[in-house]
N, C-alpha and C positions, 0 to 999 in steps of 0.2 A: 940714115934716115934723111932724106930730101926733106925740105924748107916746109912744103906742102902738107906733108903728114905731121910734122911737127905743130904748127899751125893748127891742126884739126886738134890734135891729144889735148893741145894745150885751152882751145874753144871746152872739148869733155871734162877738163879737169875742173875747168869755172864754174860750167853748168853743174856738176856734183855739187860741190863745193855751194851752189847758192841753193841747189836743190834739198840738200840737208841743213843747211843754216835756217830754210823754210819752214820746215819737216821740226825743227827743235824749236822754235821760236811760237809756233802753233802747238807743239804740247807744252810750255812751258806757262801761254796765254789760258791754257781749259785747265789744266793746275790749280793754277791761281782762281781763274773762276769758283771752282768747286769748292776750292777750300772759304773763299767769303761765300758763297749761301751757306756753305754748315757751317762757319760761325754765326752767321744770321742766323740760322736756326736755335742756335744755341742760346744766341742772346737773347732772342723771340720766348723761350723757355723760361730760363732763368728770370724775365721778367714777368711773366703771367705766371711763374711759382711765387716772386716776391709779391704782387697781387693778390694769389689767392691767400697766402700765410697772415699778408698785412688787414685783410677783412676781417673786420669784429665779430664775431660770434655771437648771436644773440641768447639770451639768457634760456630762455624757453625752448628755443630752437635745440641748444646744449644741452637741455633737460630732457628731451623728446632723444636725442640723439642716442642719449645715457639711457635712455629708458628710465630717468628718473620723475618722480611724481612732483607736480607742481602745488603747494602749500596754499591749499584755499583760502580765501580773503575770510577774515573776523568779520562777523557779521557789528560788533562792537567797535570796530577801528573808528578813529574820530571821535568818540565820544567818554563823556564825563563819566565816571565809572566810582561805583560804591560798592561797598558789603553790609554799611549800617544797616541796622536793623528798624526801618522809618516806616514800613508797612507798606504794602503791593496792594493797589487796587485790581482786583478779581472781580471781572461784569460777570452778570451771569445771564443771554439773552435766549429766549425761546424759538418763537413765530417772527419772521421779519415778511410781514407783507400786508396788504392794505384791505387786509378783513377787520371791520369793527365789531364790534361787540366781544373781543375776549380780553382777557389786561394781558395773558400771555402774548398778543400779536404787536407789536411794533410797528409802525406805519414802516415805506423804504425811505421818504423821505429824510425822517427824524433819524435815522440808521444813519443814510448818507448823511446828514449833517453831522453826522456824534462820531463816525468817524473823519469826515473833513476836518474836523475840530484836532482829530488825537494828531491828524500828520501836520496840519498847519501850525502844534503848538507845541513839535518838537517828541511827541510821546514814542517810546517804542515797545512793541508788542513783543512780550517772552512766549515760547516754547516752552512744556512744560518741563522738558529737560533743563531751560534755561532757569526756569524756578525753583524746580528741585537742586539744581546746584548752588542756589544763594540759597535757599533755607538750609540745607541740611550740610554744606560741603564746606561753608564760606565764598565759595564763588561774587566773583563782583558783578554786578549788574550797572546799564543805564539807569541814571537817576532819574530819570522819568520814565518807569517805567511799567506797563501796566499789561493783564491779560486778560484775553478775549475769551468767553469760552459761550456754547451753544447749546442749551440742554434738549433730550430728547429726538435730538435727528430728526427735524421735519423737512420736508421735499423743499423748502424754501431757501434750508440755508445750503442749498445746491444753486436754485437760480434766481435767486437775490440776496445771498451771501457771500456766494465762492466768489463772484465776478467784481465787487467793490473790494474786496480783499487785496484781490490777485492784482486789481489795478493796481491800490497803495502800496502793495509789498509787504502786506501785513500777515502774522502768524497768529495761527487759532486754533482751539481746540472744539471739538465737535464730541458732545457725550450723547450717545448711544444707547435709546432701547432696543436689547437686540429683539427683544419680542414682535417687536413694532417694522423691521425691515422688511422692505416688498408689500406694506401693504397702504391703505391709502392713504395719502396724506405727508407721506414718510419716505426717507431716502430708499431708494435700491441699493442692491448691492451695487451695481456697476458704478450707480455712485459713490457710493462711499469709497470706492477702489481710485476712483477718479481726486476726491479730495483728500485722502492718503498719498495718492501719488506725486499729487503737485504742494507737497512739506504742510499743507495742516495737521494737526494730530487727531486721531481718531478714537475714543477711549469708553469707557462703560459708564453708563448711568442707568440709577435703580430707580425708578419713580417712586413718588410714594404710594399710590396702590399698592404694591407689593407688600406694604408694611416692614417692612426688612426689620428695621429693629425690636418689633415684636415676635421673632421668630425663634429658633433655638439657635445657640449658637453653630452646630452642625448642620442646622437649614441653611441662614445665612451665609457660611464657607461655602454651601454645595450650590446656592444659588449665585455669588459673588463667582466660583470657577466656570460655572455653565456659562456667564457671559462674558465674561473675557475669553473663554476657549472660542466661543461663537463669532464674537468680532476678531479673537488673531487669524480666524481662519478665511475670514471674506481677505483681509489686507495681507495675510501671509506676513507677519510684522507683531512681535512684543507690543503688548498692551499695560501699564503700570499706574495706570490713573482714573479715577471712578468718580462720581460724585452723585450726592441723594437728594437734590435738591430740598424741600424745603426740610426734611428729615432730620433730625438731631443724633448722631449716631449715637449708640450707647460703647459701654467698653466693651460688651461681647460685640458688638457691629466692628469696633477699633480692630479690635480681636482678630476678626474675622476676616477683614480687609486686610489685613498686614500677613495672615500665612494664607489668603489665596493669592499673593503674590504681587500685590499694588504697593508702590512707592508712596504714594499721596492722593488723599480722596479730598473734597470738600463740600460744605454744606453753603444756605441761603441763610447769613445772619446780617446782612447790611452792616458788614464792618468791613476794615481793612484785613487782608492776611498778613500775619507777620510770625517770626521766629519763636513766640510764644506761645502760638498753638501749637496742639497737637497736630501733627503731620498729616493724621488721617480725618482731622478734623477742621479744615482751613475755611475762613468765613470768603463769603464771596457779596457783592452786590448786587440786588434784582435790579434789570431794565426790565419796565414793561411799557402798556400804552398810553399811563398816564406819567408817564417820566420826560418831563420835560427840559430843554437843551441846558435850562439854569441848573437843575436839579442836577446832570450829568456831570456839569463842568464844579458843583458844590463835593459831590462824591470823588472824583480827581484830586481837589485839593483837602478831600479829611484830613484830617490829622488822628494818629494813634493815639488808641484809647487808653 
């Protein structure tokens, strides 16, 4: 092999030689590359896992998640809390609107003030579930605590009752001639579906026309079932509380009141109710138009007789 050839093999052996040194040194550099993004990737992972693990969990959010039910607030939480037996003032109010000439009508104003009074001075209005479980259960109540109730279902205590109510937060009972719904002067039904709906209680009341207590005992059951069947059927809702206003029940009325299916009836004796009555006999307080705001705030603070 002359000088010349040699020369060239030896020029081809270099250029290999650096042409593969290239060739390994360029995959050795996209290697490396690859392998840090997917550890970057990895690392990018693992910390938006420790992220999401390290995030509190909200209590309700957890509950909602669980599909478990979230434990309604006491309407009692906060407050002083009894079972004595110290006696529950029970209003008993009719007509709230600014027709004179009847005692049953109530001006709005005197209303509004009589209840500005009950929230200004700390009072709280029972349900009459809430009363029947301190009379008869032991259940504990607000010590100041007092209930509202409405006799005869007139169109008023829809729109100048419902709306002072709903403002303060206050609970009430509305007693019910069912004879008297739909016609003038008097709730509808759509009413009453409406103040059933939004937590007042909605319950029977015998007037005294009917005489109840002079009846048979068998009249009295069958008249006592006709109306409570009649009001659970506008509310679609149990009915267990009745009341005769100014009527004195007798024991057949007691009687009759307890197997057509009422928990608690009351009557109009301007006293307190307390544990010592008969159940189906609970005294309640007249408001009318000559009840004035002393006279109201005097009946709040009776004392048992």
């Amino acid at each position: 092999m002359n000088k010349k050839n040699i020369f060239l093999w030896i020029i081809c052996l270099i250029l290999t030689i650096a042409i593969v040194f290239v060739v390994f040194i360029g995959e050795s550099m996209r290697k490396s590359t690859t392998s840090d993004s997917s550890q970057t990737k990895k690392n990018e992972q693992a910390t938006n896992s420790t992220k999401e693990t390290s995030t509190p969990v909200k209590t309700d959010d957890a509950n909602k998640a669980n599909n478990a039910p979230v434990a309604p607030k006491n309407r009692f939480d906060g407050l002083k809390l009894t079972n004595a037996d110290n006696g529950i003032p029970v209003l008993c109010y009719h007509e709230i609107n600014n027709n004179k000439g009847s005692d049953l009508s109530l001006d709005t104003t005197t209303f509004a003030a009589e209840m500005k009074y009950l929230k200004d001075n700390g009072y709280f209005t029972l349900t009459m579930d809430e009363l029947y479980s301190y009379m008869k259960e032991g259940k504990e109540i607000p010590e100041k605590s007092v209930v509202l109730t409405f006799d005869n279902g007139y169109s008023s205590t829809y729109t100048n009752v419902f709306p002072v109510l709903k403002d303060l937060n206050f609970k009430a009972t509305i007693f019910v001639l069912s004879d008297s719904i739909n016609t003038d002067n008097y709730l509808s039904t759509a009413q009453i579906k409406e103040l059933s709906n939004n937590g007042l209680d909605v319950a029977v009341h015998i007037g005294d026309n009917s005489n109840i207590s002079k009846l048979s005992l068998d009249k009295q059951l069958s008249t006592l079932k006709q109306s409570k069947q009649s009001l659970e059927g506008i509310i679609n809702k149990g009915i267990n509380f009745v009341s005769y206003g100014y009527s004195n029940p007798t024991e057949n009325t007691k009687k009759a009141t307890e197997q057509a299916g009422f928990k608690m009836a009351f009557n109009i004796q301007n006293s307190l109710a307390d544990k010592k009555d008969n159940i189906f006999n609970l005294d309640r307080f007249y408001i009318g138009s000559k009840t004035t705001l002393n006279d109201f705030t005097n009946i709040l603070n009776s004392k048992k007789k």
